[in-house]
N, C-alpha and C positions, 0 to 999 in steps of 0.2 A: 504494500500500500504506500502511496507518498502522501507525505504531509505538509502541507506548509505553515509556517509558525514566523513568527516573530519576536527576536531576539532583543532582551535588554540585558545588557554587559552591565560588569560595576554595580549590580545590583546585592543588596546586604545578604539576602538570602536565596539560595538556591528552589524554585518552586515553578510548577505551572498552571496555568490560569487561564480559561474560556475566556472571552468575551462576549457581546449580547450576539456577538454575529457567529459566535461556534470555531472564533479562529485562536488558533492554541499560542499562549504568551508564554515564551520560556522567561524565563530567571536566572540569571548566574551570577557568579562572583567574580566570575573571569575576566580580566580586560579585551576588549578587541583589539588585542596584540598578537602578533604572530601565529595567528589562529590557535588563541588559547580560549577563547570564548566556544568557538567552534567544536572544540575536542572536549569540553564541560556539557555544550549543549548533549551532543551525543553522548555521554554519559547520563543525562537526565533522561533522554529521551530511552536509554535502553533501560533506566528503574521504572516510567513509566509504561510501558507497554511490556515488559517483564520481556524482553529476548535478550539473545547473547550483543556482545558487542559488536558481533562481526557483522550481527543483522542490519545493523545502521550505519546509512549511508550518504551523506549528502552531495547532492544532486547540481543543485547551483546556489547561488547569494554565498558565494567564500566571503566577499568583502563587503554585505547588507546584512539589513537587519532585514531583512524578507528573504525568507529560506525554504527551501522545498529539497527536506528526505525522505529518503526511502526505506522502509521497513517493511523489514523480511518477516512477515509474522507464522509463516509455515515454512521453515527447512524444508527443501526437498531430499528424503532419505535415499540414497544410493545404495 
């Protein structure tokens, strides 16, 4: 499934949060430096939808706060 969400860096606590429009506001603590914000998002995002890490993936917005990943939510077993 991909998701698109919107990122606020620098923020005290790590959390996410709907909006009235059903669009997902991550949380972090990370600055948007060197893509440290980016590798917290994904970390958030794989406690909230409970998959591993390699499930998540981001897709585009490296350098936005408007981001669309991708989440493996069914492994394909081989």
């Amino acid at each position: 499934m991909r998701v698109n969400i919107i990122v606020h860096p620098n923020s005290k606590k790590r959390r996410i949060a709907k909006d009235i429009l059903g669009q997902l506001n991550v949380y972090v603590s990370a600055p948007p430096v060197e893509g440290k914000a980016n590798k917290e998002v994904a970390e958030v995002l794989t406690e909230y939808f409970n998959v591993k890490k390699s499930a998540v993936r981001l897709i585009s917005g490296h350098k936005s706060k408007l981001k669309l990943f991708e989440i493996e939510t069914n492994p394909s077993t081989q």
